[in-house]
PDB file of N, H, CA, C and O in Angstrom:
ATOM      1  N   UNK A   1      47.437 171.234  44.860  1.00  0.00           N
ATOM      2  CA  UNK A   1      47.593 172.130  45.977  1.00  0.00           C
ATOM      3  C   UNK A   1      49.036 172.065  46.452  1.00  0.00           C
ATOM      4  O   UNK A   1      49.634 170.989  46.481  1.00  0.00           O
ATOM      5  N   UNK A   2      49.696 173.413  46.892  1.00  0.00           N
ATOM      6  H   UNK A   2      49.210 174.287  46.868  1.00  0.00           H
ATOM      7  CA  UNK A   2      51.249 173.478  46.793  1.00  0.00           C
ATOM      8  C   UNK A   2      50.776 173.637  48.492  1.00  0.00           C
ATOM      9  O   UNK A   2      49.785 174.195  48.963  1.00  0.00           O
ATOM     10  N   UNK A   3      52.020 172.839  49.250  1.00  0.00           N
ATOM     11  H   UNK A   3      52.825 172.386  48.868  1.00  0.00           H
ATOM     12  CA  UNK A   3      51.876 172.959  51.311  1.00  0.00           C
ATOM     13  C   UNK A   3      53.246 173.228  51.079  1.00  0.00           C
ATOM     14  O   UNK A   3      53.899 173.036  50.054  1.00  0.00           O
ATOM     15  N   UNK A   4      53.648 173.775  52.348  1.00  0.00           N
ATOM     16  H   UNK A   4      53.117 173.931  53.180  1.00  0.00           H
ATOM     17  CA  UNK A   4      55.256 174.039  52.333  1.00  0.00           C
ATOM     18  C   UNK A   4      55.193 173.587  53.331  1.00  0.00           C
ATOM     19  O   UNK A   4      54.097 173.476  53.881  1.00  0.00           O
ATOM     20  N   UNK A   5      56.337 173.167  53.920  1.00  0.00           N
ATOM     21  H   UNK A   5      57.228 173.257  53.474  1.00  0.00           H
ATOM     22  CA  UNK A   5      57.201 172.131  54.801  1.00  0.00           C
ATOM     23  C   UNK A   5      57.862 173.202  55.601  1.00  0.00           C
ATOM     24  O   UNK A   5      58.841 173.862  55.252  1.00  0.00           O
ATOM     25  N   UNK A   6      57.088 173.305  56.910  1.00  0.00           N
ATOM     26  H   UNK A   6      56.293 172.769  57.194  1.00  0.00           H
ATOM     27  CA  UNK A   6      57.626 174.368  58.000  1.00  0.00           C
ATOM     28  C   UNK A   6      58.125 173.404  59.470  1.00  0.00           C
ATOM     29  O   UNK A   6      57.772 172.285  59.841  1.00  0.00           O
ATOM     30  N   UNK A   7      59.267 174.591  60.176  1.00  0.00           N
ATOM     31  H   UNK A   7      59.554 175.500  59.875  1.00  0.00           H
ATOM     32  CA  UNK A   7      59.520 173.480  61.264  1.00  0.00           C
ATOM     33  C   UNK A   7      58.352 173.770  62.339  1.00  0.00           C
ATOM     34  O   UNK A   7      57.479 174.638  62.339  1.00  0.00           O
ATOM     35  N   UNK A   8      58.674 172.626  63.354  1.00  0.00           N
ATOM     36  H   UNK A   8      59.384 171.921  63.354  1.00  0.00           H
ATOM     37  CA  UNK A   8      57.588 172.289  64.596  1.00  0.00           C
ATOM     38  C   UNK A   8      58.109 171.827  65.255  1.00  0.00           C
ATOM     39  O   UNK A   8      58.230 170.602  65.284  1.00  0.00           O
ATOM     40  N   UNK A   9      58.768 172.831  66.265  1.00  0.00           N
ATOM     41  H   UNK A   9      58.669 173.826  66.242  1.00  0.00           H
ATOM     42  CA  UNK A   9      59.606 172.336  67.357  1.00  0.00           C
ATOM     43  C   UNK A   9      60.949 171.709  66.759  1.00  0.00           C
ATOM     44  O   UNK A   9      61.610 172.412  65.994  1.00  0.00           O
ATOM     45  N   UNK A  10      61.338 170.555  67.040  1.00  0.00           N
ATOM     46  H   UNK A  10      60.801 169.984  67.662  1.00  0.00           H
ATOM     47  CA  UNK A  10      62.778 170.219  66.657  1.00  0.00           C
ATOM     48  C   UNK A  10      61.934 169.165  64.997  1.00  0.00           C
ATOM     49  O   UNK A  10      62.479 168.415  64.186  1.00  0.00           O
ATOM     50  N   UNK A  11      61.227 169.387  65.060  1.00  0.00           N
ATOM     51  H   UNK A  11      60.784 169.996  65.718  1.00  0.00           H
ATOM     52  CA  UNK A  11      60.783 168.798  63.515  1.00  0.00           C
ATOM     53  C   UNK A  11      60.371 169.100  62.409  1.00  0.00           C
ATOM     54  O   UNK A  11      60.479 170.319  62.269  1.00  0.00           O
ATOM     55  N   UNK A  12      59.983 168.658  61.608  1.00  0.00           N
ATOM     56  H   UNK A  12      59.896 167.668  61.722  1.00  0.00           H
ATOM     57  CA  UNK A  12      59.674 169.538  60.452  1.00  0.00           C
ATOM     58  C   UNK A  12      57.955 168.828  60.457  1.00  0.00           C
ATOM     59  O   UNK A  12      57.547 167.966  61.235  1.00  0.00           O
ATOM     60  N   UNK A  13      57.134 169.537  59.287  1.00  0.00           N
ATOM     61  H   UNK A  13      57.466 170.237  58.655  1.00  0.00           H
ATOM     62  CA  UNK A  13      55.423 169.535  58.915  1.00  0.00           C
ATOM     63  C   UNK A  13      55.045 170.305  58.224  1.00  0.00           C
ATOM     64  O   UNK A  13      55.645 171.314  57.853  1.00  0.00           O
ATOM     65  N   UNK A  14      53.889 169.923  57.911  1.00  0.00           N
ATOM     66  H   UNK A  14      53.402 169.103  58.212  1.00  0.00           H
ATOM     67  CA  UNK A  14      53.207 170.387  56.855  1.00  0.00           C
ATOM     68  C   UNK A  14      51.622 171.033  57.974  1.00  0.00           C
ATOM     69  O   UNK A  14      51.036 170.582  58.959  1.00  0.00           O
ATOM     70  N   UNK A  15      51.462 172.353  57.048  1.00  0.00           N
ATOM     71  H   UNK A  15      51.938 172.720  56.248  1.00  0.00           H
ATOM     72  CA  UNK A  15      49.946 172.581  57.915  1.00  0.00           C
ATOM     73  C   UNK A  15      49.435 172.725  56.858  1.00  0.00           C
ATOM     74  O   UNK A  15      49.851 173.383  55.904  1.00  0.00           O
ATOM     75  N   UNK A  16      47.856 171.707  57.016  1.00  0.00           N
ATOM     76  H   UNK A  16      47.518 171.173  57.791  1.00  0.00           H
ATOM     77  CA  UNK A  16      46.630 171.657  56.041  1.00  0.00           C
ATOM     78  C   UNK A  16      45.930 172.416  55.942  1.00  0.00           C
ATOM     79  O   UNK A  16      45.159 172.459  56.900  1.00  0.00           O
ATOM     80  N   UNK A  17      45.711 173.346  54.979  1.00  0.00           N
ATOM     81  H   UNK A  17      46.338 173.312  54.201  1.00  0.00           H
ATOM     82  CA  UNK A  17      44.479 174.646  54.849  1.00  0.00           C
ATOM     83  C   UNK A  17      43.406 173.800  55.850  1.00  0.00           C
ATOM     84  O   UNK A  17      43.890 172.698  56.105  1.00  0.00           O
ATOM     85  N   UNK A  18      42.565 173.929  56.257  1.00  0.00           N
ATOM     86  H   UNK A  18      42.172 174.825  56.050  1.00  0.00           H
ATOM     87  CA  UNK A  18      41.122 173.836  56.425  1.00  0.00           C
ATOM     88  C   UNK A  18      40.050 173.409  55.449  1.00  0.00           C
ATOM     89  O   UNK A  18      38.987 172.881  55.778  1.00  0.00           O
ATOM     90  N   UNK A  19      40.495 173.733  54.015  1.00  0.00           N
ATOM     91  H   UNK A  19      41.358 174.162  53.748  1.00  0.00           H
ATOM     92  CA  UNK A  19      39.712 173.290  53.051  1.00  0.00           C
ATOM     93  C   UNK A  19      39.753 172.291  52.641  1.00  0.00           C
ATOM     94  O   UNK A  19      38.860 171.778  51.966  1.00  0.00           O
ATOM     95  N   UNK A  20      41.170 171.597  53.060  1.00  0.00           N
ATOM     96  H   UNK A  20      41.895 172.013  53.608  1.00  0.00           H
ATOM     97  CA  UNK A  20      41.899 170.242  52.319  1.00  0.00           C
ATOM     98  C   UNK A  20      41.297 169.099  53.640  1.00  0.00           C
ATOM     99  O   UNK A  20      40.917 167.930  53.693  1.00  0.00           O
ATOM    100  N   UNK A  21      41.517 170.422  54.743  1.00  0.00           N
ATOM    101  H   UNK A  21      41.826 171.372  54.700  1.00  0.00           H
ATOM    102  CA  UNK A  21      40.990 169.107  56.229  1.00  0.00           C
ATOM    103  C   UNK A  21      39.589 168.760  55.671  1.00  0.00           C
ATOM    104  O   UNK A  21      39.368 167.555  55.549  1.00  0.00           O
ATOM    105  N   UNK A  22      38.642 169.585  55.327  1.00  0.00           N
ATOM    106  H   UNK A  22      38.821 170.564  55.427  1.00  0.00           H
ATOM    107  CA  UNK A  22      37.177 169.459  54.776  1.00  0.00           C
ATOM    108  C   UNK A  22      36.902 168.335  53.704  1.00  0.00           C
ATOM    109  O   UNK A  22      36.053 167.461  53.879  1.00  0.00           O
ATOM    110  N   UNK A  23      37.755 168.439  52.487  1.00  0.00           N
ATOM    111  H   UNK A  23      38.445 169.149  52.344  1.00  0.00           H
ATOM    112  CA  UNK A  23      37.641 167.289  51.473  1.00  0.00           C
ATOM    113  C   UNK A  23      38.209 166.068  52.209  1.00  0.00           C
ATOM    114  O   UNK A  23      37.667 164.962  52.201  1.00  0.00           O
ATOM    115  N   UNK A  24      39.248 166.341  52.787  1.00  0.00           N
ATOM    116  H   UNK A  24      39.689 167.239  52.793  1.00  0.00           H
ATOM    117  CA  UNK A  24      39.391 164.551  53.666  1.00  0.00           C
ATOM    118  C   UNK A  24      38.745 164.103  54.832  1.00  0.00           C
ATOM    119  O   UNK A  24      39.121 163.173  55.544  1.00  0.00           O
ATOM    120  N   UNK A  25      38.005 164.631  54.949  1.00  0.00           N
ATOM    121  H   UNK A  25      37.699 165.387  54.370  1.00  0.00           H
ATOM    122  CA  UNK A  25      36.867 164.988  56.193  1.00  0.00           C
ATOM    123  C   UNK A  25      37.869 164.646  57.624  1.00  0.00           C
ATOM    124  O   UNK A  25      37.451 163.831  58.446  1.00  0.00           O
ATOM    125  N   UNK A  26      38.753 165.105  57.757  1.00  0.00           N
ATOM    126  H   UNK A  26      39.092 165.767  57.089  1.00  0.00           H
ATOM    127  CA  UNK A  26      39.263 165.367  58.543  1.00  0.00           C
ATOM    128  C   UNK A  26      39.378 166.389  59.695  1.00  0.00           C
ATOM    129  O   UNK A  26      38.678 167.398  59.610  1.00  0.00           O
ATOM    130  N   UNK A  27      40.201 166.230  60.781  1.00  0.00           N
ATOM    131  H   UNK A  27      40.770 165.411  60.850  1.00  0.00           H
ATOM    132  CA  UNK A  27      40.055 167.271  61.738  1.00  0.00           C
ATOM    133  C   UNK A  27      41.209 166.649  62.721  1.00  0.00           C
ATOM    134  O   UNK A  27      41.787 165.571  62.582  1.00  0.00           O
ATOM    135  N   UNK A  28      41.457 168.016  64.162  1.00  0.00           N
ATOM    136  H   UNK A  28      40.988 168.892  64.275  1.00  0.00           H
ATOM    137  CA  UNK A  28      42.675 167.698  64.626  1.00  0.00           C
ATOM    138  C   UNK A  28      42.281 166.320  65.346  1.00  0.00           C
ATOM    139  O   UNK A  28      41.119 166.019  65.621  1.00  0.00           O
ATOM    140  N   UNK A  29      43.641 165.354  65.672  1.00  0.00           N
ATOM    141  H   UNK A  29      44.585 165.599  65.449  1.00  0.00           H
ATOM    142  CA  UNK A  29      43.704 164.462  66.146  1.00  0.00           C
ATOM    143  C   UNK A  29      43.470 163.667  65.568  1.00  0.00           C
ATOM    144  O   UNK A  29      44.051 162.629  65.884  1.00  0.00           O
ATOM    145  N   UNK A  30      42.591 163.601  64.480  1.00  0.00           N
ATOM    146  H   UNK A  30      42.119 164.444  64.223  1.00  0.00           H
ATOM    147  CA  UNK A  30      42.764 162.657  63.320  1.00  0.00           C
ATOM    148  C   UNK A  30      43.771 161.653  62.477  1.00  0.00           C
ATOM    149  O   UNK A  30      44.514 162.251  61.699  1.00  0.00           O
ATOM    150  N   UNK A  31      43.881 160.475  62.508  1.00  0.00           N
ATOM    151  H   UNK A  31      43.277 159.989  63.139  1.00  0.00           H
ATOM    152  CA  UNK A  31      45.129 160.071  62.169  1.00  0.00           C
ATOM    153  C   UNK A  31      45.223 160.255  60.039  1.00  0.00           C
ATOM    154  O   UNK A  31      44.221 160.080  59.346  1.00  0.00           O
ATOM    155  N   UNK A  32      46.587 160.608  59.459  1.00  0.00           N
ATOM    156  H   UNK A  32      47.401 160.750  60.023  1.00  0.00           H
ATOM    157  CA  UNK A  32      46.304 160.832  58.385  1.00  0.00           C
ATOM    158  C   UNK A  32      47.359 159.556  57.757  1.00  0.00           C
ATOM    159  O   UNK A  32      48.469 159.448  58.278  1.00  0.00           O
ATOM    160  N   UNK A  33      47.043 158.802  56.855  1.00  0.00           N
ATOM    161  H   UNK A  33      46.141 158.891  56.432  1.00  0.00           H
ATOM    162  CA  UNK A  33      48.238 157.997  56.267  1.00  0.00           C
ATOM    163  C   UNK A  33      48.607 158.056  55.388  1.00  0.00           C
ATOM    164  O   UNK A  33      47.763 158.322  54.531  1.00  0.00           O
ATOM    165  N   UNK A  34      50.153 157.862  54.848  1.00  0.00           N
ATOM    166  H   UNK A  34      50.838 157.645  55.544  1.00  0.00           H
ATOM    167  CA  UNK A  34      50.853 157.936  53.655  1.00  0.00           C
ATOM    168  C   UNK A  34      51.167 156.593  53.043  1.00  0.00           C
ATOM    169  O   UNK A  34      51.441 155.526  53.593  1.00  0.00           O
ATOM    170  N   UNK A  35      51.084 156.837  52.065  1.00  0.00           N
ATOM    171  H   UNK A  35      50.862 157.703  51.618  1.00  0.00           H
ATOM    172  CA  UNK A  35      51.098 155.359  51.115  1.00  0.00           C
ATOM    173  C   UNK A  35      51.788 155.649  49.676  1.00  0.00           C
ATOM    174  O   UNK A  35      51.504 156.435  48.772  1.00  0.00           O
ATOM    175  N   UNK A  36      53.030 154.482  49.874  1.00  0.00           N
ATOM    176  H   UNK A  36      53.261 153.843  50.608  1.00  0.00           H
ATOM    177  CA  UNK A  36      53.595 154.723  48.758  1.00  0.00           C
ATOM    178  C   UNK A  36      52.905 153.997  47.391  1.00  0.00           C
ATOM    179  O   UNK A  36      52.425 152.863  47.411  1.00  0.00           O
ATOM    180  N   UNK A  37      52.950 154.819  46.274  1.00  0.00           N
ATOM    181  H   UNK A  37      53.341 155.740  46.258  1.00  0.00           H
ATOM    182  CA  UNK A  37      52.105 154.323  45.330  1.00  0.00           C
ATOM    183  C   UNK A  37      53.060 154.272  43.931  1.00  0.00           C
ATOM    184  O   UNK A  37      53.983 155.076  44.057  1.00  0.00           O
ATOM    185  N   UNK A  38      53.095 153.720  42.927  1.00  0.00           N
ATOM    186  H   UNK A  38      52.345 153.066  42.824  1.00  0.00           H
ATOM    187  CA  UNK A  38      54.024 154.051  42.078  1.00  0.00           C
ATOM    188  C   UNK A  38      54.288 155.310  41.582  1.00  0.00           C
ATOM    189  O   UNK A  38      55.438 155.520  41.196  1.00  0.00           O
ATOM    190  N   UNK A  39      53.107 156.587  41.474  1.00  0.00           N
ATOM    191  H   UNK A  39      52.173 156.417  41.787  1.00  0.00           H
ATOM    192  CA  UNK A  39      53.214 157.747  41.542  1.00  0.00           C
ATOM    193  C   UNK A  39      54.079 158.234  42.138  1.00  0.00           C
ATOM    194  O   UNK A  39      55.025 158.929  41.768  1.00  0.00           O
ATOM    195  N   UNK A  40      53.744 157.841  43.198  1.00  0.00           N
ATOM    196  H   UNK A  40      52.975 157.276  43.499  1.00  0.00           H
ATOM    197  CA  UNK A  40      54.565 158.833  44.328  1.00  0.00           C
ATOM    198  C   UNK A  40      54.475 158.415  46.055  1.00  0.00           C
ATOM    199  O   UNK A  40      54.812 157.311  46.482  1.00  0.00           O
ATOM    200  N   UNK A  41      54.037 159.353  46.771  1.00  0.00           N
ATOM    201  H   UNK A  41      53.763 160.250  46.423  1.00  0.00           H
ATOM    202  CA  UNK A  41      53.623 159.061  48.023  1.00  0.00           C
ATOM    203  C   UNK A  41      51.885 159.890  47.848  1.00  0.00           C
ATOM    204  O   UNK A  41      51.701 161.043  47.460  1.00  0.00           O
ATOM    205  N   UNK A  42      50.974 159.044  48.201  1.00  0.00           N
ATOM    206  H   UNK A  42      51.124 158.107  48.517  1.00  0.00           H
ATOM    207  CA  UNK A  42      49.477 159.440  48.578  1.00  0.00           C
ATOM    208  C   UNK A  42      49.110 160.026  49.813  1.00  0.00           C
ATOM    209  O   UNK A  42      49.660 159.329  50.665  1.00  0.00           O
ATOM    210  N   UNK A  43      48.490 160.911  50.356  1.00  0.00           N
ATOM    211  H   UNK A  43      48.042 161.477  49.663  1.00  0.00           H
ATOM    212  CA  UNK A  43      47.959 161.010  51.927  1.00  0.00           C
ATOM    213  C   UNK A  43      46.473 160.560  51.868  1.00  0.00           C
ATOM    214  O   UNK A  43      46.156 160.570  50.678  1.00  0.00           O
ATOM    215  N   UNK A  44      45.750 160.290  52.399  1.00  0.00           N
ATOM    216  H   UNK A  44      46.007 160.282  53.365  1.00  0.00           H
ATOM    217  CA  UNK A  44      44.894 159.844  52.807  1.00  0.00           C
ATOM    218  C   UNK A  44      44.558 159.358  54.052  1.00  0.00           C
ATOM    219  O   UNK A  44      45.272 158.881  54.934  1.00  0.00           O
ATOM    220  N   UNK A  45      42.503 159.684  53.959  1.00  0.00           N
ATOM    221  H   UNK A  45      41.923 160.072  53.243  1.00  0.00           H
ATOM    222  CA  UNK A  45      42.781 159.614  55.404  1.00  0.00           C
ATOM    223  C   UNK A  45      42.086 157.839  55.037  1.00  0.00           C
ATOM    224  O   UNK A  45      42.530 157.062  55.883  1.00  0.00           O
ATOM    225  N   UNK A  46      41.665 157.518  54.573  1.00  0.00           N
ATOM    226  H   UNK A  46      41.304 158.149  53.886  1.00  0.00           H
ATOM    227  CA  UNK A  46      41.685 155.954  54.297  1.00  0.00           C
ATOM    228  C   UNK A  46      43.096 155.022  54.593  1.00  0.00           C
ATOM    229  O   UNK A  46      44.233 155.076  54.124  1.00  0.00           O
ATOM    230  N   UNK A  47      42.366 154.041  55.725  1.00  0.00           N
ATOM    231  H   UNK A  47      41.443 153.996  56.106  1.00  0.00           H
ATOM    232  CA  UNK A  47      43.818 153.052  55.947  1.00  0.00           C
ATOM    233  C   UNK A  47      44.047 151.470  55.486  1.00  0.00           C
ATOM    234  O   UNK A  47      43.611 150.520  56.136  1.00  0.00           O
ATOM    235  N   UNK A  48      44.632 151.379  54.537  1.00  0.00           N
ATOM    236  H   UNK A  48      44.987 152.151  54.009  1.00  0.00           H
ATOM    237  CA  UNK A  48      44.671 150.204  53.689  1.00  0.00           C
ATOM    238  C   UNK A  48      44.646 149.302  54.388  1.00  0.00           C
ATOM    239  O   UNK A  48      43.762 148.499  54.089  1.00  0.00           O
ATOM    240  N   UNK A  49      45.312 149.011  55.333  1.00  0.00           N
ATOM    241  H   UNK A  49      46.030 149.663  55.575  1.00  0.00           H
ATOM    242  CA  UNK A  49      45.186 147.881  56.141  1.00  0.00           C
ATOM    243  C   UNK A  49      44.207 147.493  56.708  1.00  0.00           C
ATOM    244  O   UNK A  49      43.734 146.363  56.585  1.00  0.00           O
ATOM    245  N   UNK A  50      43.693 148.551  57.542  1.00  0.00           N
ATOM    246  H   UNK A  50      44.078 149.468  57.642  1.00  0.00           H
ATOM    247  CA  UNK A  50      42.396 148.378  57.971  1.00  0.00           C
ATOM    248  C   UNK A  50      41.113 147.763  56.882  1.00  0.00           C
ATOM    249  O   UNK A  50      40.530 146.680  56.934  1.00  0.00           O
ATOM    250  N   UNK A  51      40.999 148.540  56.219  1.00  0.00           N
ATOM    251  H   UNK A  51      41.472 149.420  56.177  1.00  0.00           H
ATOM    252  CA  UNK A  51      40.028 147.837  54.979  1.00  0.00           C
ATOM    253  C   UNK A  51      40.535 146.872  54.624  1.00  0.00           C
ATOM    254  O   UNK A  51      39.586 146.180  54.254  1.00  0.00           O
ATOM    255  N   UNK A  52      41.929 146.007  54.389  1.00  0.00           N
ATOM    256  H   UNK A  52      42.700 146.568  54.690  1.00  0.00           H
ATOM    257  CA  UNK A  52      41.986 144.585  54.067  1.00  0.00           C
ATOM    258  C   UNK A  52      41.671 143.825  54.889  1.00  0.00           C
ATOM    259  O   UNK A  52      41.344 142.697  54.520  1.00  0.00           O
ATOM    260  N   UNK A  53      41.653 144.129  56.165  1.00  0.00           N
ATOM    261  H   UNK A  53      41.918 145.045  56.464  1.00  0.00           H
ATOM    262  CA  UNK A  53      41.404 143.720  58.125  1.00  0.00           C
ATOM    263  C   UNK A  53      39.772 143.341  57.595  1.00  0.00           C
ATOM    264  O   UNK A  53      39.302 142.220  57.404  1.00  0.00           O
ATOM    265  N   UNK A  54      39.244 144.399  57.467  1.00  0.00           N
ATOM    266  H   UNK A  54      39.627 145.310  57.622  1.00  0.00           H
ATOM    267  CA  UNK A  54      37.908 144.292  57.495  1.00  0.00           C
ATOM    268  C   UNK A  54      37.159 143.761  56.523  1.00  0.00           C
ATOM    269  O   UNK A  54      35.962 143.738  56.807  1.00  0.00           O
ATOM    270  N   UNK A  55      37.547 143.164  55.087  1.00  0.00           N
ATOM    271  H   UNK A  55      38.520 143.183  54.855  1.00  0.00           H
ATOM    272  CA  UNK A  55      37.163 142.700  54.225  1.00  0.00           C
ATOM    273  C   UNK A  55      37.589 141.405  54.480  1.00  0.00           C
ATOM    274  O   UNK A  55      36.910 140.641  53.794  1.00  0.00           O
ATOM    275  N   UNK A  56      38.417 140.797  55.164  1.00  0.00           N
ATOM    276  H   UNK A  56      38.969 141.418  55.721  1.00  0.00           H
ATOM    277  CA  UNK A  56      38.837 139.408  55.818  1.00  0.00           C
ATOM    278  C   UNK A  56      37.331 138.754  56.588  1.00  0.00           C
ATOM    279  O   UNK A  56      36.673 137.717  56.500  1.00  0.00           O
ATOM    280  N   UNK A  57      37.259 140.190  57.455  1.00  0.00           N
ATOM    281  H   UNK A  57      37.794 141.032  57.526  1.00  0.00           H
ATOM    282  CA  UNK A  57      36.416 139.783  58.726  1.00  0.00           C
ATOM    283  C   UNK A  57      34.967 139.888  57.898  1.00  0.00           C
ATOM    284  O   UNK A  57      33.970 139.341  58.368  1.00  0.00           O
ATOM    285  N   UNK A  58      34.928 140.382  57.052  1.00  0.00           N
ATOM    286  H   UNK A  58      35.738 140.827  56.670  1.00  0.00           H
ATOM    287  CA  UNK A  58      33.018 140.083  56.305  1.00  0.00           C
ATOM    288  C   UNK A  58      32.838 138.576  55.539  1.00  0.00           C
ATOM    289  O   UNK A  58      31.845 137.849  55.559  1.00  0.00           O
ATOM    290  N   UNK A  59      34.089 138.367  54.883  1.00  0.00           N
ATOM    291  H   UNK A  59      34.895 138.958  54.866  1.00  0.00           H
ATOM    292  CA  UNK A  59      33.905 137.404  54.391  1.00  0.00           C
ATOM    293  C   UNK A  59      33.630 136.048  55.394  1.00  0.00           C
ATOM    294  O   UNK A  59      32.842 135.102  55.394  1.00  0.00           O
ATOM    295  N   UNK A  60      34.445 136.393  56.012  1.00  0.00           N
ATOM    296  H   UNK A  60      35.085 137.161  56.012  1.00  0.00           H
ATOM    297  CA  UNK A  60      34.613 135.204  57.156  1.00  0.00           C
ATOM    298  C   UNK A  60      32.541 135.565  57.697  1.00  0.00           C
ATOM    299  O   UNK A  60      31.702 134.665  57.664  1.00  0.00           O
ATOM    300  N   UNK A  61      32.262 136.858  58.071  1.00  0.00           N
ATOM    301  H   UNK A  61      32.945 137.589  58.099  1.00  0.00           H
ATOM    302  CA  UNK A  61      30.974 136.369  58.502  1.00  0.00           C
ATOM    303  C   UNK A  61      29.625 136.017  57.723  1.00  0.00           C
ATOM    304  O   UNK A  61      28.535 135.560  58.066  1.00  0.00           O
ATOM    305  N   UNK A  62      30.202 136.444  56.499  1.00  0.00           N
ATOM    306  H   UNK A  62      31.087 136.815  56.220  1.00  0.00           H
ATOM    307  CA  UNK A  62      28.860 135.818  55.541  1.00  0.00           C
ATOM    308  C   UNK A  62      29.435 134.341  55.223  1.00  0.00           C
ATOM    309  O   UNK A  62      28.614 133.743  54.527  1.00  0.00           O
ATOM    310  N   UNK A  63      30.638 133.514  55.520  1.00  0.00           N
ATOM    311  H   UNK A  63      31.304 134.000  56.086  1.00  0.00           H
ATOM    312  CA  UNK A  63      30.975 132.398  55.519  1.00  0.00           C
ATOM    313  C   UNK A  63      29.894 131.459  56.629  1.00  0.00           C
ATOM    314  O   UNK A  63      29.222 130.455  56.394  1.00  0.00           O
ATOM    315  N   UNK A  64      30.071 132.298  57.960  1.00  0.00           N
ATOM    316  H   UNK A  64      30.617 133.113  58.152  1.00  0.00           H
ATOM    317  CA  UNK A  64      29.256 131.369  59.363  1.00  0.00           C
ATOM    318  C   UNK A  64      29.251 132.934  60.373  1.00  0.00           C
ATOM    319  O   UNK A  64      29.783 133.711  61.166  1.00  0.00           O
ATOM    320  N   UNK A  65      27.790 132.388  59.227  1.00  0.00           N
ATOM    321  H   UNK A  65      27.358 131.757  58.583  1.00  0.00           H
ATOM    322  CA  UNK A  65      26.841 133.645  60.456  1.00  0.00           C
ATOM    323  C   UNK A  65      26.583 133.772  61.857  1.00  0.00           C
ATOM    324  O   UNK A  65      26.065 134.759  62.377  1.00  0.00           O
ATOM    325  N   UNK A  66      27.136 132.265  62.721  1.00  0.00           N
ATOM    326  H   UNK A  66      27.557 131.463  62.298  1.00  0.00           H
ATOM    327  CA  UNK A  66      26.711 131.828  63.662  1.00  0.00           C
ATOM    328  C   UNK A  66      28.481 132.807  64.159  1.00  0.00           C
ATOM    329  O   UNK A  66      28.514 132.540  65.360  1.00  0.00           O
ATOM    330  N   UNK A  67      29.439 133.450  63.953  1.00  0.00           N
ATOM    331  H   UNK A  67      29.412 133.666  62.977  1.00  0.00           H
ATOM    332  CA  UNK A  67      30.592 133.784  64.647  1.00  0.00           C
ATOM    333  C   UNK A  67      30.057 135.015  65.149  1.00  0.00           C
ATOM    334  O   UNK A  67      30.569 135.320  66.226  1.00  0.00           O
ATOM    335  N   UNK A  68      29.404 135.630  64.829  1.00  0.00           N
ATOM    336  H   UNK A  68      28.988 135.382  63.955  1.00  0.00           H
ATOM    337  CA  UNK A  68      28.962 137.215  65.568  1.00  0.00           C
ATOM    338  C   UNK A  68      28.379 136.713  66.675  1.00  0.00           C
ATOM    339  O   UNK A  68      28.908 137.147  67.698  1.00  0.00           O
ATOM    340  N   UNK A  69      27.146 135.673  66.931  1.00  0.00           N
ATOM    341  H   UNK A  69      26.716 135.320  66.100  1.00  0.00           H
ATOM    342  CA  UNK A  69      26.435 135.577  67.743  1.00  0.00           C
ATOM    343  C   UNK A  69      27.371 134.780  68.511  1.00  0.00           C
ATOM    344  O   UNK A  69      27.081 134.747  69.707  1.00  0.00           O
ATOM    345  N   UNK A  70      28.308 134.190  68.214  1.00  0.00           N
ATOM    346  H   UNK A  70      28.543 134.217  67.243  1.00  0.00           H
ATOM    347  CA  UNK A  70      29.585 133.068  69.521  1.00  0.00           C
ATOM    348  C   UNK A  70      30.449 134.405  70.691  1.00  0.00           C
ATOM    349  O   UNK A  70      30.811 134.587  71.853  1.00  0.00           O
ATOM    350  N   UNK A  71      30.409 134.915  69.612  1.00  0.00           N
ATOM    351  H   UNK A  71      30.115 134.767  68.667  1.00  0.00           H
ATOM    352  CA  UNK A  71      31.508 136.254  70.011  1.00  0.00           C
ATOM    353  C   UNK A  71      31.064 137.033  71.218  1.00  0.00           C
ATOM    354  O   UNK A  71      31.662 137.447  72.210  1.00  0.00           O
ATOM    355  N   UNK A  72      29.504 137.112  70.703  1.00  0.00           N
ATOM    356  H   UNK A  72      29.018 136.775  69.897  1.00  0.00           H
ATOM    357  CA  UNK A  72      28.904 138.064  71.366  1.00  0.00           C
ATOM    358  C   UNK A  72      28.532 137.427  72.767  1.00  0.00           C
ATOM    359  O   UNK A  72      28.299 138.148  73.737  1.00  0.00           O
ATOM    360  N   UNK A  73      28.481 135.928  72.840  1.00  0.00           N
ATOM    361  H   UNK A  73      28.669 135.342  72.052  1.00  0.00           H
ATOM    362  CA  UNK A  73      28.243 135.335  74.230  1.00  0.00           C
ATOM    363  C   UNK A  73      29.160 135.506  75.082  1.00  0.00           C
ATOM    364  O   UNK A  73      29.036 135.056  76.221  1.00  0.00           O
TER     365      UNK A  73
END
């Protein structure tokens, strides 16, 4: 899919068909992230960090099941 690079105010952007917001299940206000990849640059609305954040925090609770219920007191 070809986007062209229009200005916005004193900046420049890109506007997403609607169809592309649909496959990334996206919508306004949505945050979108770029990730450099050896390809190139990726968009996505998946945030790497976050999923390494959160694959930390499962392990840790199938480690001691007893931290959800400490937390939660």
């Amino acid at each position: 899919m070809k986007l062209k690079i229009t200005a916005i105010g004193n900046s420049s952007g890109v506007i997403l068909p609607k169809d592309l917001l649909a496959r990334l299940r996206l919508q306004k206000g949505d945050e979108l992230y770029a990730v450099e990849t050896p390809d190139g640059i990726k968009l996505t609305a998946y945030d790497p960090k976050l999923a390494a954040q959160m694959e930390v925090a499962e392990q840790i609770m199938r480690e001691d099941r007893q931290v959800l219920h400490k937390l939660a007191q």
